[in-house]
N, C-alpha and C positions, 0 to 999 in steps of 0.2 A: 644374729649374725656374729661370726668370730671376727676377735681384732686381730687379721692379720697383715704383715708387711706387704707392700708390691713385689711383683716378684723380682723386678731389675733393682728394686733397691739390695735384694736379699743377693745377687749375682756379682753385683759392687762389694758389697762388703766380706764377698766369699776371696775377689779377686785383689782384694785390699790386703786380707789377710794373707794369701797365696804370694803378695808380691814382698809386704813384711819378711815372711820366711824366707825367700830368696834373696833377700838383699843381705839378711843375717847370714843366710849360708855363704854368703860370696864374700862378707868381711870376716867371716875366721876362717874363710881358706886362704884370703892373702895375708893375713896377721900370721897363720902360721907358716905359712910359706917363707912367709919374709923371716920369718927366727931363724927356721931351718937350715935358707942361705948363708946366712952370714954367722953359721956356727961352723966354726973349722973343725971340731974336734970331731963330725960326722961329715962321711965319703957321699957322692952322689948316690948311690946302691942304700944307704942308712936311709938320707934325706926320701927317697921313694917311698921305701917301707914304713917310714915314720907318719908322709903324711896319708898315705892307703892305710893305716892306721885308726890315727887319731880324727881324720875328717868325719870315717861314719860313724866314730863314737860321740865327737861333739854334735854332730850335724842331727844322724840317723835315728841316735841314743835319744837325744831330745825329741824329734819327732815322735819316735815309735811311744814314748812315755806320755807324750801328751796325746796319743793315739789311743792310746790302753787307758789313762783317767778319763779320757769323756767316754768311752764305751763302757766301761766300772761304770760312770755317772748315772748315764743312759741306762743300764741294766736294773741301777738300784732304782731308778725313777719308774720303770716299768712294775717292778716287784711292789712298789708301795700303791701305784695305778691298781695293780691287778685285786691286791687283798685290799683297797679301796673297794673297789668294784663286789667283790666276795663278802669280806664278812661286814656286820653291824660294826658301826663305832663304839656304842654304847655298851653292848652286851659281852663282843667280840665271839659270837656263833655266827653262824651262814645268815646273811640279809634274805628277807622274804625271795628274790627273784633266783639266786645262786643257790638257795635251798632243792625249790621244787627244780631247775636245772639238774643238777647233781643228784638230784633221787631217782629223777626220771632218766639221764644216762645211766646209773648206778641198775636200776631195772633192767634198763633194755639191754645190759654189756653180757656178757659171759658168766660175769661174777657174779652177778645175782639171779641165786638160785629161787626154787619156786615160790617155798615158803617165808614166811617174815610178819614182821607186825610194825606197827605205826602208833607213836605214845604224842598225845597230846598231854603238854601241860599249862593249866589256868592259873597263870596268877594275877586273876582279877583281886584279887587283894591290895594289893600294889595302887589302886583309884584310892581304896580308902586312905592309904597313905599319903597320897597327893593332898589329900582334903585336907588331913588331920596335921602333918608336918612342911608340905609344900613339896615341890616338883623336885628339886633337889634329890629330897630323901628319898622319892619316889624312883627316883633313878635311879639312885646307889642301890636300894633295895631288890629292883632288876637286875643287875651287876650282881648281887649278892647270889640269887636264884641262878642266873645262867651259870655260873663260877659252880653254883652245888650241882646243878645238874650235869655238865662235862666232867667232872668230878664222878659221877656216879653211873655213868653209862659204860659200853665194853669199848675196847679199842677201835672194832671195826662200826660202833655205830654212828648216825649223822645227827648235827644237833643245830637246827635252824630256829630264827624267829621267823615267826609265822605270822605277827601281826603285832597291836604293841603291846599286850601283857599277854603272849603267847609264844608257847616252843615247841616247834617238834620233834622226833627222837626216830628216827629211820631204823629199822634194825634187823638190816639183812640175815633170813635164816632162823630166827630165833621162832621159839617155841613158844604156847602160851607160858609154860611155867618160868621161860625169859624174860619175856615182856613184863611180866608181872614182875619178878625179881629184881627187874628192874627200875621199875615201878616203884617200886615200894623204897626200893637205896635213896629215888630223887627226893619222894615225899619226909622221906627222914633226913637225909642233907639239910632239905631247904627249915627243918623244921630245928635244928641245930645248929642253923646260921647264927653268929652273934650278930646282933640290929639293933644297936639305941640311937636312936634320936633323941634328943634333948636333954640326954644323959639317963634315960629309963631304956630297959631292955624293951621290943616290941616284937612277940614268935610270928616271923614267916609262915604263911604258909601254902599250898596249893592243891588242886585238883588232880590228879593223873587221870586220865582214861586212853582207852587205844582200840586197835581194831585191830584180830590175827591174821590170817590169811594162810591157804595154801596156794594159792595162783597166783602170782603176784601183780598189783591191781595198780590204775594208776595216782600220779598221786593228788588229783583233785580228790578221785572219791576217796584214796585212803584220808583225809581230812576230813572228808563228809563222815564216812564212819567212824572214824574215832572223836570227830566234837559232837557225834547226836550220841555217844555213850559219856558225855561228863554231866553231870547233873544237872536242874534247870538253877538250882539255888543251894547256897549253904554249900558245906563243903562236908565229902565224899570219904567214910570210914576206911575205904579201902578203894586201889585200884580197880576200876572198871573198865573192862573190856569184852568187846563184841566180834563176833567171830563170821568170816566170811565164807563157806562153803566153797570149792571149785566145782563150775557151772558141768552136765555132763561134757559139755562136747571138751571142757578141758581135760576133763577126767581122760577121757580118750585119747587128747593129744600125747597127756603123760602117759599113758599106759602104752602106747603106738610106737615101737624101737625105730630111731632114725635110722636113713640111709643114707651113709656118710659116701658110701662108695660110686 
């Protein structure tokens, strides 16, 4: 259960502050009412104008500003909620759940066309380091990896954890000789990270595999096919990737001209 207030407590202290403000607004209308009186050097015609003036600028000005900093407040409090909610803390790529979200809108919208490919990258390596330097290191070394990999992808591509020594790489459109290209950029990034621990260098390194596609598939099984193309063990001379055919009756949908009319 949430700790929250009651609600009459919460209507008290709304009508507490409501009455605060009006007791301020009613002492600097007589404060300045009362100057204005008893200034000769300004006619009754001044004295009006003066204070249809300055009341909604003390009064209004004040108000409307502490209107606009707690909506500012609120705003930035949402923004830090939201990419709470969105990215890893650790990694700073999409968390597991905001990943496969935004791949699977990213599919089904307009903008994703038919073809595309899906890069898994393994850095189970990253256990051994736990073992060998502690959890610490093991984390920076994550940090290290994701850092090469957003680094090494296209602009329009997606770059999620998938799980904890795993990423994936969305990459609407692209061709096998993309995926691969790209492919190859993570595996050399991560393999050119500088990483010492204990003051000796230790080479990064990871797996890539992926799955192509021309129909664009969803993205459980694009994870299904691209983690049964990473190897069972050891690590992987070159990208690998497995390629998924479109089934006929897709073939037909693509080939079939809409009627937009």
């Amino acid at each position: 259960m949430t700790d929250r207030k009651p609600a009459g407590r919460e209507w008290a202290e709304a009508l507490k502050f409501a009455a605060a403000g009006v007791a301020i607004a009613i002492a600097l209308s007589l404060a300045l009412t009362y100057l204005l009186l008893f200034s000769d050097g300004i006619g009754a015609f001044g004295r009006g104008v003066a204070l249809s003036i300055a009341l909604p600028l003390l009064i209004g000005g004040a108000a409307f500003f502490a209107i606009g900093w707690q909506r500012a407040q609120a705003r930035e409090l949402c923004q830090r909620l939201t990419r709470l909610a969105t990215y890893d803390g650790l990694t700073d790529c999409f968390n597991p759940r905001a990943f496969s979200s935004i791949v699977e809108r990213r599919r089904e919208s307009a903008l994703g066309p038919g073809r595309g490919a899906f890069l898994v990258v393994d850095a189970g390596q990253v256990r051994a380091v736990d073992r060998r330097y502690g959890i610490d290191w093991g984390e920076e070394a994550l940090r290290l990896i994701a850092g090469a990999i957003r680094k090494s992808v296209r602009a329009s591509d997606l770059v999620g954890r998938t799980s904890q020594n795993e990423f994936g790489v969305y990459l609407a459109g692209a061709s096998e000789d993309d995926a691969r290209a790209v492919g190859e950029r993570i595996r050399d990034a991560v393999a050119e990270v500088w990483f010492a621990p204990g003051d000796r260098r230790d080479m990064l390194a990871v797996n890539v595999a992926g799955v192509v596609f021309e129909q664009e598939l969803e993205f459980a099984e694009m994870m299904r096919q691209a983690a049964r193309a990473l190897p069972a063990r050891g690590r992987a001379r070159t990208v690998r990737l497995a390629h998924v055919p479109p089934t006929p009756a897709e073939m037909l949908r693509a080939d079939t001209p809409r009627n937009d009319g």
